[in-house]
PyMOL Python script that loads the backbone (N, CA, C, O; Angstrom):
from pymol import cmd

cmd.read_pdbstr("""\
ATOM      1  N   UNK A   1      34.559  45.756 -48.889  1.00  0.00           N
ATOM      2  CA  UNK A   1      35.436  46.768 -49.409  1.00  0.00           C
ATOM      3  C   UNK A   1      34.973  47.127 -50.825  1.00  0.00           C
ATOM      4  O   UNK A   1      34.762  46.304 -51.715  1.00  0.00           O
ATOM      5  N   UNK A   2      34.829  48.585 -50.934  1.00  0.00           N
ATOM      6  CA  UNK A   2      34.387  48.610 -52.181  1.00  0.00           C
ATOM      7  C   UNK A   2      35.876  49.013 -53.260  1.00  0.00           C
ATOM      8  O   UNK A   2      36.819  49.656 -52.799  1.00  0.00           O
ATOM      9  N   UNK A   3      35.856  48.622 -54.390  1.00  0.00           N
ATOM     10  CA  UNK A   3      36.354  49.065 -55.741  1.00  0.00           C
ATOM     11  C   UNK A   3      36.365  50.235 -56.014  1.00  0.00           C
ATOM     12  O   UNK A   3      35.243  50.741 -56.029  1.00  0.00           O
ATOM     13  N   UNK A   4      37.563  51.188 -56.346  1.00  0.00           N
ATOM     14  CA  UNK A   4      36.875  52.169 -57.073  1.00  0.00           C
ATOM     15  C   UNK A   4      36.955  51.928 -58.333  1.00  0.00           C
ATOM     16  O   UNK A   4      37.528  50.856 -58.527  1.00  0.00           O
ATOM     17  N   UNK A   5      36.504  52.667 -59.667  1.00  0.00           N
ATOM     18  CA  UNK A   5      36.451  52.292 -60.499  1.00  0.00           C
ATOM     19  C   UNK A   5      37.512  53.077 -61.249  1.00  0.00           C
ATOM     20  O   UNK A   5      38.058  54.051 -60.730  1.00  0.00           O
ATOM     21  N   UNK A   6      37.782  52.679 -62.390  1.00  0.00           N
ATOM     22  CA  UNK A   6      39.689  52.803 -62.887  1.00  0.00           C
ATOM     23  C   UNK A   6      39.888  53.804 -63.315  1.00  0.00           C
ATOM     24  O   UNK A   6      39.038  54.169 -64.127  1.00  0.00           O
ATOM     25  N   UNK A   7      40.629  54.427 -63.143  1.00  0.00           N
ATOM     26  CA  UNK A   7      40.730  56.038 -64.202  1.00  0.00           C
ATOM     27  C   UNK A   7      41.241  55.942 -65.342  1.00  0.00           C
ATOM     28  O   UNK A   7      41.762  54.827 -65.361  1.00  0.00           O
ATOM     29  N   UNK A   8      41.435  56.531 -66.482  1.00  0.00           N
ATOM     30  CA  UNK A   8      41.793  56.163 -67.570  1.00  0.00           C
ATOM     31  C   UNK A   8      43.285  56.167 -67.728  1.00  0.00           C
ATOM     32  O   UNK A   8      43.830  55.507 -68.613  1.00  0.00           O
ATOM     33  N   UNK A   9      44.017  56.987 -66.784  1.00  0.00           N
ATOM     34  CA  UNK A   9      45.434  56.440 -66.560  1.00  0.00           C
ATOM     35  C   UNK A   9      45.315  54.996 -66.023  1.00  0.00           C
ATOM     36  O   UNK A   9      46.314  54.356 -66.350  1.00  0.00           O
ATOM     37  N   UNK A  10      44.662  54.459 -65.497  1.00  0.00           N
ATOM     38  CA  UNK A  10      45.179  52.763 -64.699  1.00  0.00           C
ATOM     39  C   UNK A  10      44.681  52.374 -65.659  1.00  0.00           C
ATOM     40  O   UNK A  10      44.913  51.171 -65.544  1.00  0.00           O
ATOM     41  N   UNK A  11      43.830  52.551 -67.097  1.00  0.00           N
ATOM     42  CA  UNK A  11      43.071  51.583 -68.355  1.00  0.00           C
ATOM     43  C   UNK A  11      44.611  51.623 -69.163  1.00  0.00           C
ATOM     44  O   UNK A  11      45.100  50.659 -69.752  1.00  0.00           O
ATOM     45  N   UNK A  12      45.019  52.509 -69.078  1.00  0.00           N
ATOM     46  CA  UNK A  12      46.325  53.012 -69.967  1.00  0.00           C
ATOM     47  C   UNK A  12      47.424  51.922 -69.399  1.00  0.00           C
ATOM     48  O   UNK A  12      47.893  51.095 -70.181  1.00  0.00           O
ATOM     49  N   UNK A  13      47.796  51.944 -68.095  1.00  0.00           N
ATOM     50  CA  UNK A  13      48.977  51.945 -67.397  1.00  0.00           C
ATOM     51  C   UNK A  13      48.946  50.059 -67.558  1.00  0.00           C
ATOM     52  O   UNK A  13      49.887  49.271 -67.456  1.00  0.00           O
ATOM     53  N   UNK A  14      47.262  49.754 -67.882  1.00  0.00           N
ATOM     54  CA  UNK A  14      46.951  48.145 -67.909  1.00  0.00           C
ATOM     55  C   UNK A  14      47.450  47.781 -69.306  1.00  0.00           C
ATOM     56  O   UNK A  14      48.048  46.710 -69.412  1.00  0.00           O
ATOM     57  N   UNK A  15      47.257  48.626 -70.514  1.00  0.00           N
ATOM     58  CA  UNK A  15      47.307  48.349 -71.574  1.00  0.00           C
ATOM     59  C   UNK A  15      48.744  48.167 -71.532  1.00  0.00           C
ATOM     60  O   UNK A  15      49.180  47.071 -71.884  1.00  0.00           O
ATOM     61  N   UNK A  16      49.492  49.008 -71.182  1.00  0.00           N
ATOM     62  CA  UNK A  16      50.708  49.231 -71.099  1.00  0.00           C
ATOM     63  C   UNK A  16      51.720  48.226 -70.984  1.00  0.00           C
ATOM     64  O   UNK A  16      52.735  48.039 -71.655  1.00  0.00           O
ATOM     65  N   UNK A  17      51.084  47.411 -69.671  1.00  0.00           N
ATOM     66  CA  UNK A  17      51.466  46.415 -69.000  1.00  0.00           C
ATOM     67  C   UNK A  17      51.414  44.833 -69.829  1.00  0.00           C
ATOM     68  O   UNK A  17      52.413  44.114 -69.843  1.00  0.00           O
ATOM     69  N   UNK A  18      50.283  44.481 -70.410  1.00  0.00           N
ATOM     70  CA  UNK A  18      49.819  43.374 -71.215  1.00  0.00           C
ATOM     71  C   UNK A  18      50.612  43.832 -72.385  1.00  0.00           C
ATOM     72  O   UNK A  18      51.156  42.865 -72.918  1.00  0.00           O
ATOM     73  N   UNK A  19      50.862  44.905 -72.950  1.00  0.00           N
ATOM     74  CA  UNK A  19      51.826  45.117 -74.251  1.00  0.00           C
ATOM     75  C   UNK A  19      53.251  43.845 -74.018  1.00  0.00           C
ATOM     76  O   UNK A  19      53.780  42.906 -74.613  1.00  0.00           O
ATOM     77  N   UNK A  20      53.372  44.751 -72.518  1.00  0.00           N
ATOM     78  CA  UNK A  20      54.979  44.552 -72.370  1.00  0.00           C
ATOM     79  C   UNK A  20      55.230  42.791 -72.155  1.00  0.00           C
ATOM     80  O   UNK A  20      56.141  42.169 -72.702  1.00  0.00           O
ATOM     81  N   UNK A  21      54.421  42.321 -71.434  1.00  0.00           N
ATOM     82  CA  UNK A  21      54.099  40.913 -71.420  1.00  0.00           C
ATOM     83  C   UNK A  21      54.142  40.251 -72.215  1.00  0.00           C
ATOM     84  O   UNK A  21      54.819  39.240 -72.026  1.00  0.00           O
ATOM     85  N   UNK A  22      53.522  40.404 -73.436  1.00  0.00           N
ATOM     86  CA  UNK A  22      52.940  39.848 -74.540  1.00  0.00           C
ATOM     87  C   UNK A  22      54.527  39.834 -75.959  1.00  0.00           C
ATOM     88  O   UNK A  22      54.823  39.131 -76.925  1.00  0.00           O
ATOM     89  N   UNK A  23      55.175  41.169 -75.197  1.00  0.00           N
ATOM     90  CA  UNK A  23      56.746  41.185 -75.957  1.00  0.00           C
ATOM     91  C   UNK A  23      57.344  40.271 -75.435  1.00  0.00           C
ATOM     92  O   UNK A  23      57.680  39.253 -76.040  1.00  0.00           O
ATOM     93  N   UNK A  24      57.600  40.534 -74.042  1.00  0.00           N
ATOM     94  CA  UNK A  24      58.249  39.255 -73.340  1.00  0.00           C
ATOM     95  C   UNK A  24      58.367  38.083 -73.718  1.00  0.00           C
ATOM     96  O   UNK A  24      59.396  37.517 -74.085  1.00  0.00           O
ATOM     97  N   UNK A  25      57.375  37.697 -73.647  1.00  0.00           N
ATOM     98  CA  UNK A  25      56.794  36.608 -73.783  1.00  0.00           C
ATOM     99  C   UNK A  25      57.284  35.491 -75.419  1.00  0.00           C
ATOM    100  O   UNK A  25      57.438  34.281 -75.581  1.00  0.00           O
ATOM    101  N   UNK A  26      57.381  36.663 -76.312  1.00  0.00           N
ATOM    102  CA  UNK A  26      57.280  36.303 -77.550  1.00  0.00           C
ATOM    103  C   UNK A  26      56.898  34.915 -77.971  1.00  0.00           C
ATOM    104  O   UNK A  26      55.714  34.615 -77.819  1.00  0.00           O
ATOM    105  N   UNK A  27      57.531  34.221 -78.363  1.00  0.00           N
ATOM    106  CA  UNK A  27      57.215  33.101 -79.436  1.00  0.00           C
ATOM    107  C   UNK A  27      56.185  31.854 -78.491  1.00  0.00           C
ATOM    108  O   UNK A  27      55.197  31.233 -78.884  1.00  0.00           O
ATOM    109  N   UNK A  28      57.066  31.809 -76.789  1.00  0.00           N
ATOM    110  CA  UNK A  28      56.247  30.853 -76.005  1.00  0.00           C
ATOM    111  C   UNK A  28      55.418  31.049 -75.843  1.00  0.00           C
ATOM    112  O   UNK A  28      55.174  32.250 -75.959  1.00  0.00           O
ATOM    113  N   UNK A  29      54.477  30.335 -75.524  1.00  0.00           N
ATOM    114  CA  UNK A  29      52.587  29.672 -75.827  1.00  0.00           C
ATOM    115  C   UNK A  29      52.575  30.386 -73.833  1.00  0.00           C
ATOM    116  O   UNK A  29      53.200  30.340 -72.773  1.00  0.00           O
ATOM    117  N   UNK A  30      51.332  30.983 -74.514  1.00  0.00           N
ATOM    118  CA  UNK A  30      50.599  31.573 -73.110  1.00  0.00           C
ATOM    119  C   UNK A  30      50.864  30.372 -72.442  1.00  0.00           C
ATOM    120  O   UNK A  30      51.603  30.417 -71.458  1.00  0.00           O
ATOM    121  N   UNK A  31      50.401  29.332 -72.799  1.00  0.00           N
ATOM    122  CA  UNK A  31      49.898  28.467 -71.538  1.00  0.00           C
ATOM    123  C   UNK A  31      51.012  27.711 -70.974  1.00  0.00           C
ATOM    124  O   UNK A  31      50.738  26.902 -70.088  1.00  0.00           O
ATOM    125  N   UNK A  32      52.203  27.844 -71.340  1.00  0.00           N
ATOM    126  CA  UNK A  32      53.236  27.525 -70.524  1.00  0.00           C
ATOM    127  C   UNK A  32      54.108  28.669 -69.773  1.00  0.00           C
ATOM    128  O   UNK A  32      54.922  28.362 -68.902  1.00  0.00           O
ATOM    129  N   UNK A  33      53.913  29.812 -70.113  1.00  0.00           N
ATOM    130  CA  UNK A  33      54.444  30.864 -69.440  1.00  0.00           C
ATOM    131  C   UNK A  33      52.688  31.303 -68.310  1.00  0.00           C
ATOM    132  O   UNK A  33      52.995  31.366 -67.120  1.00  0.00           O
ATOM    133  N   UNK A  34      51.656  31.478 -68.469  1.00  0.00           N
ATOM    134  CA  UNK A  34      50.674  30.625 -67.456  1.00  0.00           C
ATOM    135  C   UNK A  34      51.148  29.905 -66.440  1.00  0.00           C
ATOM    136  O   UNK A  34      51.192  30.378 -65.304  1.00  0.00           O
ATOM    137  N   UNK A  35      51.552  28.690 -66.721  1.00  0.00           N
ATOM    138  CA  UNK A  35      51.482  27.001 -65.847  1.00  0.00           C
ATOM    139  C   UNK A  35      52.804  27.833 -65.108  1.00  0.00           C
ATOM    140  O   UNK A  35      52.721  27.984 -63.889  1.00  0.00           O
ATOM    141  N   UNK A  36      54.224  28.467 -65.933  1.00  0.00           N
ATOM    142  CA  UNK A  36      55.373  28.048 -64.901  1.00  0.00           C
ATOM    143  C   UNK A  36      55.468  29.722 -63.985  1.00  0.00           C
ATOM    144  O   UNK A  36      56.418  29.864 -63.215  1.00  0.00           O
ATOM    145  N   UNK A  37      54.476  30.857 -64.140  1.00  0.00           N
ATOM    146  CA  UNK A  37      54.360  31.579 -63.290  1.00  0.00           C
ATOM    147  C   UNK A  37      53.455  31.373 -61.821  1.00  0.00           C
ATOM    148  O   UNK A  37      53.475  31.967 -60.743  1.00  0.00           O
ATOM    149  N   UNK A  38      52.605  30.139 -62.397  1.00  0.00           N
ATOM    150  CA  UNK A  38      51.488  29.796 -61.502  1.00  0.00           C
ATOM    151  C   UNK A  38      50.326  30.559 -61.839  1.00  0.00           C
ATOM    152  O   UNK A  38      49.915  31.319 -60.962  1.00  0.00           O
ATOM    153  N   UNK A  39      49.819  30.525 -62.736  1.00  0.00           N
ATOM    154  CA  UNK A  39      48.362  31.826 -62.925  1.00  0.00           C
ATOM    155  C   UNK A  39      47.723  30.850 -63.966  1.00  0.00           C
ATOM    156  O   UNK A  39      48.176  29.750 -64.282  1.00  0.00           O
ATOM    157  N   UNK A  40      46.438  31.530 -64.506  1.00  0.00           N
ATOM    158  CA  UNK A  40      45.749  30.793 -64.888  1.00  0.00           C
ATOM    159  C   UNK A  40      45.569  31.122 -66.368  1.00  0.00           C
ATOM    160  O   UNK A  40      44.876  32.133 -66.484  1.00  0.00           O
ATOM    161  N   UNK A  41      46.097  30.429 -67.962  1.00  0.00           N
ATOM    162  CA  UNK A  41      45.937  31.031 -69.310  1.00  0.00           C
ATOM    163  C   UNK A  41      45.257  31.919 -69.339  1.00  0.00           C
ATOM    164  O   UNK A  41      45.634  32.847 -70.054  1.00  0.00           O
ATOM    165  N   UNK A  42      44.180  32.048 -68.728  1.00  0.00           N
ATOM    166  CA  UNK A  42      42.832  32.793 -68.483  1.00  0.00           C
ATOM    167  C   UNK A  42      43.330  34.147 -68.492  1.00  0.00           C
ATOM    168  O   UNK A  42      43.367  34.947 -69.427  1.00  0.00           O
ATOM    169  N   UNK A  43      43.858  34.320 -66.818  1.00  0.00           N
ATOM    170  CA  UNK A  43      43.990  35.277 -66.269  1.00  0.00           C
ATOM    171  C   UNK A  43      45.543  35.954 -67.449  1.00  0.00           C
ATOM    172  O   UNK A  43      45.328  37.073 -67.915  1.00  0.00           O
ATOM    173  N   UNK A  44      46.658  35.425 -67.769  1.00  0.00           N
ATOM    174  CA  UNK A  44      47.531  35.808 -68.225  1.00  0.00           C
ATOM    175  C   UNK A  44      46.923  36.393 -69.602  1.00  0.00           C
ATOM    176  O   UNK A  44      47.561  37.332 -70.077  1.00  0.00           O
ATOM    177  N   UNK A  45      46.152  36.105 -70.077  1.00  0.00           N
ATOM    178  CA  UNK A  45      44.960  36.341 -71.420  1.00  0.00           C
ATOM    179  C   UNK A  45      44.398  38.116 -71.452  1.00  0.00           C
ATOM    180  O   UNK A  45      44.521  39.122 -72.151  1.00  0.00           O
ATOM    181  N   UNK A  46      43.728  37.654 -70.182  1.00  0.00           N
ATOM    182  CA  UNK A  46      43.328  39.180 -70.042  1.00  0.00           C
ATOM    183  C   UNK A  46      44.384  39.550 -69.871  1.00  0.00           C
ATOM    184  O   UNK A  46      44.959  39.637 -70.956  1.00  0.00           O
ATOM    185  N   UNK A  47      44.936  39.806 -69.140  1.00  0.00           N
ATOM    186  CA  UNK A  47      46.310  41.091 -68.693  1.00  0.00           C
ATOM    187  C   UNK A  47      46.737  41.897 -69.797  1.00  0.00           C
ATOM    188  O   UNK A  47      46.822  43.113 -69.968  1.00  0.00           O
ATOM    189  N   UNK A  48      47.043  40.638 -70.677  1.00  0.00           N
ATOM    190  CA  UNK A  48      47.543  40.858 -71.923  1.00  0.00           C
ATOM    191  C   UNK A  48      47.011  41.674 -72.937  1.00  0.00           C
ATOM    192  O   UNK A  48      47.633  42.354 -73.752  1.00  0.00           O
ATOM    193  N   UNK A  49      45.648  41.521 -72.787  1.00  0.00           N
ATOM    194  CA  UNK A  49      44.404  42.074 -73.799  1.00  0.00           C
ATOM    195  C   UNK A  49      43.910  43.260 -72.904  1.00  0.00           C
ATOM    196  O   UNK A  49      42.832  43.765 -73.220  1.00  0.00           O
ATOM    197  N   UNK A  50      44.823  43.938 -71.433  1.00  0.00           N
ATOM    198  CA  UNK A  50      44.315  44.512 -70.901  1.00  0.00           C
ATOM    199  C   UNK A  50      42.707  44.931 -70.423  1.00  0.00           C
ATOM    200  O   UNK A  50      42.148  46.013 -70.246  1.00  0.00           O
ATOM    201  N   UNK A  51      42.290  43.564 -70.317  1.00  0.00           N
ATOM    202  CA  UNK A  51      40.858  43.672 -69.385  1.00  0.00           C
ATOM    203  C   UNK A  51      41.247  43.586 -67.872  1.00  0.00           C
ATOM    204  O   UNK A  51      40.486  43.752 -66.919  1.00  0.00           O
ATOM    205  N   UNK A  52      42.280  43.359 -67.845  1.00  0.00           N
ATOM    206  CA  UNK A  52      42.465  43.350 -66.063  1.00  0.00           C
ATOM    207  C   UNK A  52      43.866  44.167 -66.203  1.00  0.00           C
ATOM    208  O   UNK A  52      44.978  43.768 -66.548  1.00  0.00           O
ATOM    209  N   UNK A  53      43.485  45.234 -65.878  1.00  0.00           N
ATOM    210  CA  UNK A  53      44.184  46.921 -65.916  1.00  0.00           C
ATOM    211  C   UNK A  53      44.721  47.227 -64.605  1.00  0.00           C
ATOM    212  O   UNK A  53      45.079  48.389 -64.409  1.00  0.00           O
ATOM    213  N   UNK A  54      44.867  46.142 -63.423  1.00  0.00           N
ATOM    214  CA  UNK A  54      45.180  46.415 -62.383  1.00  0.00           C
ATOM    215  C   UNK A  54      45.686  44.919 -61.797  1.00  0.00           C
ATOM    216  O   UNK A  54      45.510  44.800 -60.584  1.00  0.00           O
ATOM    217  N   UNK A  55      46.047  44.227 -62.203  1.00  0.00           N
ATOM    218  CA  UNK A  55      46.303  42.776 -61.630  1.00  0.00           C
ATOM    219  C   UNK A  55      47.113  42.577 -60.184  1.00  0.00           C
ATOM    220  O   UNK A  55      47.766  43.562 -59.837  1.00  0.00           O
ATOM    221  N   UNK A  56      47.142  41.603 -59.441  1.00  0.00           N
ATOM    222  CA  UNK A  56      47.656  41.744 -58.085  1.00  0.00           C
ATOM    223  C   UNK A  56      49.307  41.735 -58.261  1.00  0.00           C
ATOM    224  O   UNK A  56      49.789  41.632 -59.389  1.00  0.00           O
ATOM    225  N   UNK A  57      49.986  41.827 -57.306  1.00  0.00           N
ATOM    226  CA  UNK A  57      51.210  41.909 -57.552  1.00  0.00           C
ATOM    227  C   UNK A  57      51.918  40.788 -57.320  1.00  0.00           C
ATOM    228  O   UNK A  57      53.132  40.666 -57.487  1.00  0.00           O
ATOM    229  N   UNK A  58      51.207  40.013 -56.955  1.00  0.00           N
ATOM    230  CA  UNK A  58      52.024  38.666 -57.124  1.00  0.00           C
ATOM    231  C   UNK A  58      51.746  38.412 -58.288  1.00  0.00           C
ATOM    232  O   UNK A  58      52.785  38.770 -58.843  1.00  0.00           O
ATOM    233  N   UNK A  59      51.044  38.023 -59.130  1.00  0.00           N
ATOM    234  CA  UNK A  59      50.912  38.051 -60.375  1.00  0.00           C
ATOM    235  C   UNK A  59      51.975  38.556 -61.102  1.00  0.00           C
ATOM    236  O   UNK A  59      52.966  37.984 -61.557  1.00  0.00           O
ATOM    237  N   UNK A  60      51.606  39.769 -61.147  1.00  0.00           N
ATOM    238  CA  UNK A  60      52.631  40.535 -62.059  1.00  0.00           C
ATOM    239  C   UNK A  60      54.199  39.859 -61.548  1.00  0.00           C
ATOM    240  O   UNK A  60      54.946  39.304 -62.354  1.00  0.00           O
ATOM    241  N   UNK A  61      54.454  39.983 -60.409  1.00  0.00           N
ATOM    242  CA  UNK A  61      55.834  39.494 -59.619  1.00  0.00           C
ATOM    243  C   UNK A  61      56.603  37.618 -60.379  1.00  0.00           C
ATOM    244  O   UNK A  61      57.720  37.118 -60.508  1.00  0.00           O
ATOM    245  N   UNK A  62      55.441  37.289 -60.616  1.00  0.00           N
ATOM    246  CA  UNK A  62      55.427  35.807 -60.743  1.00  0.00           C
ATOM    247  C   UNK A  62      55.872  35.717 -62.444  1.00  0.00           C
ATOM    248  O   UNK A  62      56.853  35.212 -62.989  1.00  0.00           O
ATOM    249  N   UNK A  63      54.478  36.571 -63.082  1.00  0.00           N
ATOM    250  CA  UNK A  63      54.667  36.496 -64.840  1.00  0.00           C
ATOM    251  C   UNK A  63      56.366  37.165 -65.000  1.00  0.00           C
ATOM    252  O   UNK A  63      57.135  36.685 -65.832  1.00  0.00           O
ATOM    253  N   UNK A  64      56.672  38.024 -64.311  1.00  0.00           N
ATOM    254  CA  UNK A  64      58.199  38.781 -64.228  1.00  0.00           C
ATOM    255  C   UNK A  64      59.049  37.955 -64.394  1.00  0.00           C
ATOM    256  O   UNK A  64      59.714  37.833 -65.423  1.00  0.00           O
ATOM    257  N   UNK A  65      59.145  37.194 -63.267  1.00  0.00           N
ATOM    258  CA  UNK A  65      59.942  36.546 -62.953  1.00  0.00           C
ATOM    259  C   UNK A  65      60.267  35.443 -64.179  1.00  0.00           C
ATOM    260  O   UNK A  65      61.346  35.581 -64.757  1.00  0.00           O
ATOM    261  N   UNK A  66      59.288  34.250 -64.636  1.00  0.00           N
ATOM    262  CA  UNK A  66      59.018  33.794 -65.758  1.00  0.00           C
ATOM    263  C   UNK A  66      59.980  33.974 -66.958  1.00  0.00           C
ATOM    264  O   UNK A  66      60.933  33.415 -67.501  1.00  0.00           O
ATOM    265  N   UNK A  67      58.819  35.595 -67.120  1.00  0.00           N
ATOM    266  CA  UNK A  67      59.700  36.100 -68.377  1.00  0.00           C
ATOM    267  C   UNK A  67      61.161  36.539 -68.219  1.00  0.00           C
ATOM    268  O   UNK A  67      61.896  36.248 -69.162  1.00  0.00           O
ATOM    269  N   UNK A  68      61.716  37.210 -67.153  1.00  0.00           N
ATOM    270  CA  UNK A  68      63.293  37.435 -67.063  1.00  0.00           C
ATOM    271  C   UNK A  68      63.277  39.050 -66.808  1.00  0.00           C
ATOM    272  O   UNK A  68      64.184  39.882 -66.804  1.00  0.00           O
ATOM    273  N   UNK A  69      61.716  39.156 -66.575  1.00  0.00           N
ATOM    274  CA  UNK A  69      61.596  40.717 -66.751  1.00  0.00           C
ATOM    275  C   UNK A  69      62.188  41.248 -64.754  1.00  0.00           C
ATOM    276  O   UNK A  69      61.939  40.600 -63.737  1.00  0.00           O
ATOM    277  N   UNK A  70      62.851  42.372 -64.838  1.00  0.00           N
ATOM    278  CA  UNK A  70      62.516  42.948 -63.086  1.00  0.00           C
ATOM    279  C   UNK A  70      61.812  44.081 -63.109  1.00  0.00           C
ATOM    280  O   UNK A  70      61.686  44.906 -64.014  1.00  0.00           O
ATOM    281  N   UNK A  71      61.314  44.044 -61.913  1.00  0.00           N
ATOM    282  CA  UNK A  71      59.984  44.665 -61.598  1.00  0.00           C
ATOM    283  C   UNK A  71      60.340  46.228 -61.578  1.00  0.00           C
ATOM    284  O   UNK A  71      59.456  47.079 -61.675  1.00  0.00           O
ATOM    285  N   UNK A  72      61.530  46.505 -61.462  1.00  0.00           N
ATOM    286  CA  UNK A  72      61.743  47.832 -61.944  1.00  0.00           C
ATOM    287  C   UNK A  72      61.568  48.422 -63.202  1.00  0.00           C
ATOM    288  O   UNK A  72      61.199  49.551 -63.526  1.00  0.00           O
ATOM    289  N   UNK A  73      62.076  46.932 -64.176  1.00  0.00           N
ATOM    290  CA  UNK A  73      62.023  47.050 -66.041  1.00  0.00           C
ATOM    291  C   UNK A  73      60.373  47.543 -66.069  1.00  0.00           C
ATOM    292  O   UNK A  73      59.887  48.509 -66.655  1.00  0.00           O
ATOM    293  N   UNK A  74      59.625  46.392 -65.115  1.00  0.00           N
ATOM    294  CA  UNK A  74      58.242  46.440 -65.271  1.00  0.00           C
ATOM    295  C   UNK A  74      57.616  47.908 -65.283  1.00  0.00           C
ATOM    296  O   UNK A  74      57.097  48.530 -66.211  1.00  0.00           O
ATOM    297  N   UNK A  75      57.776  48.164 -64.306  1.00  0.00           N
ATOM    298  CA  UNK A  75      57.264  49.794 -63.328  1.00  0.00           C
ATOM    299  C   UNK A  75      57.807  50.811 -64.292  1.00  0.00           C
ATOM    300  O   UNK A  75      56.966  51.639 -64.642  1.00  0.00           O
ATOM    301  N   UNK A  76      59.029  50.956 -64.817  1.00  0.00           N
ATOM    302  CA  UNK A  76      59.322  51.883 -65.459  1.00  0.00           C
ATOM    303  C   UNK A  76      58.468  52.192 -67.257  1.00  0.00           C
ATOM    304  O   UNK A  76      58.122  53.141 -67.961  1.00  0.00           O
ATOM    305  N   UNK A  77      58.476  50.893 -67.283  1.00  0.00           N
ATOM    306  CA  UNK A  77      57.946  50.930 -68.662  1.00  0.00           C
ATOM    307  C   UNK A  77      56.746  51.282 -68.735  1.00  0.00           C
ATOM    308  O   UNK A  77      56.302  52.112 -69.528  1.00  0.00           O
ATOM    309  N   UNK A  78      55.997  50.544 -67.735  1.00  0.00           N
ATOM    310  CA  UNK A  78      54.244  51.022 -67.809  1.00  0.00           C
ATOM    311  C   UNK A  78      53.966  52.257 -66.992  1.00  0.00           C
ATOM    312  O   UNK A  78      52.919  52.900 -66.924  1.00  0.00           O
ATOM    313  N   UNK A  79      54.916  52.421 -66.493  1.00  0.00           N
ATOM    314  CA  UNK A  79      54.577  53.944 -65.802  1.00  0.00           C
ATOM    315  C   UNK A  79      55.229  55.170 -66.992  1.00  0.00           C
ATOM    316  O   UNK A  79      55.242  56.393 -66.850  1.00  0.00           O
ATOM    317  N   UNK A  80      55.601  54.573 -67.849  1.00  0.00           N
ATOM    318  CA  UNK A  80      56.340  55.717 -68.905  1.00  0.00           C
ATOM    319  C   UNK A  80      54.845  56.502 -69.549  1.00  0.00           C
ATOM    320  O   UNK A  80      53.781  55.885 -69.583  1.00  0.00           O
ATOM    321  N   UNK A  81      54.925  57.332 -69.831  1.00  0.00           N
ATOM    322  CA  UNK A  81      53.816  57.880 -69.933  1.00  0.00           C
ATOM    323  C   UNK A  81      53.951  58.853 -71.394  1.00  0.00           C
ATOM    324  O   UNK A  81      53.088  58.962 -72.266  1.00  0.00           O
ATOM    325  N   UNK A  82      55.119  59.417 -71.362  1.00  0.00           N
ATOM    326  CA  UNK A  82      55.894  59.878 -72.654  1.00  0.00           C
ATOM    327  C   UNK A  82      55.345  59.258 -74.139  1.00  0.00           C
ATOM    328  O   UNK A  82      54.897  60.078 -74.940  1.00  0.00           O
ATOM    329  N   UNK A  83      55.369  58.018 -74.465  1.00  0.00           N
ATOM    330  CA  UNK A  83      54.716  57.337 -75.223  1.00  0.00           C
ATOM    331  C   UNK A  83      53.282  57.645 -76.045  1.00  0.00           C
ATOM    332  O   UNK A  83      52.887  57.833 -77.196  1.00  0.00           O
ATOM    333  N   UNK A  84      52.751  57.563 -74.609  1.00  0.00           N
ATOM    334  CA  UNK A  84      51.729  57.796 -74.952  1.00  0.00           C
ATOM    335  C   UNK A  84      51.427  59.016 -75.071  1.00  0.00           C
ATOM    336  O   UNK A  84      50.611  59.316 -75.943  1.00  0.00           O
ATOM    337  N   UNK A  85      51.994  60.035 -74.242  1.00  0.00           N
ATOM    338  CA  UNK A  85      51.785  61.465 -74.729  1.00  0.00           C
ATOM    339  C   UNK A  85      52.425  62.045 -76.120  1.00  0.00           C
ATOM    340  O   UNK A  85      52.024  63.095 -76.621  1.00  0.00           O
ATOM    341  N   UNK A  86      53.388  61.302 -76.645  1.00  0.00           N
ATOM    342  CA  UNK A  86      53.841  61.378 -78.296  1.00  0.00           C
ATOM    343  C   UNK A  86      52.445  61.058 -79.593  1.00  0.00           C
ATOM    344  O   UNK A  86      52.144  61.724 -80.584  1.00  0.00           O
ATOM    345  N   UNK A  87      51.904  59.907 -79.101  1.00  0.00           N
ATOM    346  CA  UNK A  87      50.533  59.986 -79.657  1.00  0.00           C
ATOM    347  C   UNK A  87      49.195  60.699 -80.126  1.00  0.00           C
ATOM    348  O   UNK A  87      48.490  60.735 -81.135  1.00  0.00           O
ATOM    349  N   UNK A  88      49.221  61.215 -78.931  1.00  0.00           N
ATOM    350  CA  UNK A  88      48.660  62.548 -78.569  1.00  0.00           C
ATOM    351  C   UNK A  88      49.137  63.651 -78.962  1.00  0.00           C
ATOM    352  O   UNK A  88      48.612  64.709 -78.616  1.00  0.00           O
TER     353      UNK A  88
END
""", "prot")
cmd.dss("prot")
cmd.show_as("cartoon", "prot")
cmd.util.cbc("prot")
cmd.orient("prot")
């Protein structure tokens, strides 16, 4: 199966996503919000730093859950697009 490669809305929509995480998240240490979603510091690292601009959805479902976030809070926020068009 091939990849396609990301459009700059899904580089955006990734950044977006690792923002919101990384708020979440606040003061607790990656590597225990990592260990109790089940993922790997690694992987929760990138997301965050948006190198992985598309992560699976269990993932995302799992770090959610964790943080206290719902996946609607999730979807709405990184799909907000407004933001970023204020920038612009």
């Amino acid at each position: 199966m091939v990849r396609l490669p990301l459009t700059p809305a899904d580089i955006a929509r990734g950044q977006r996503l690792g923002d919101l995480l990384r708020r979440a998240r606040g003061d607790r240490s990656m590597l225990r919000v990592a260990l109790d979603a089940g993922v790997s510091p690694e992987t929760l690292r990138k997301i965050e730093t948006g190198r992985v601009a598309t992560p699976a959805f269990p993932t995302i479902a799992a770090l959610a859950d964790v943080l206290g976030l719902s996946l609607d809070a999730v979807w709405a926020e990184i799909t907000d697009t407004s933001a970023t068009e204020r920038a612009c």
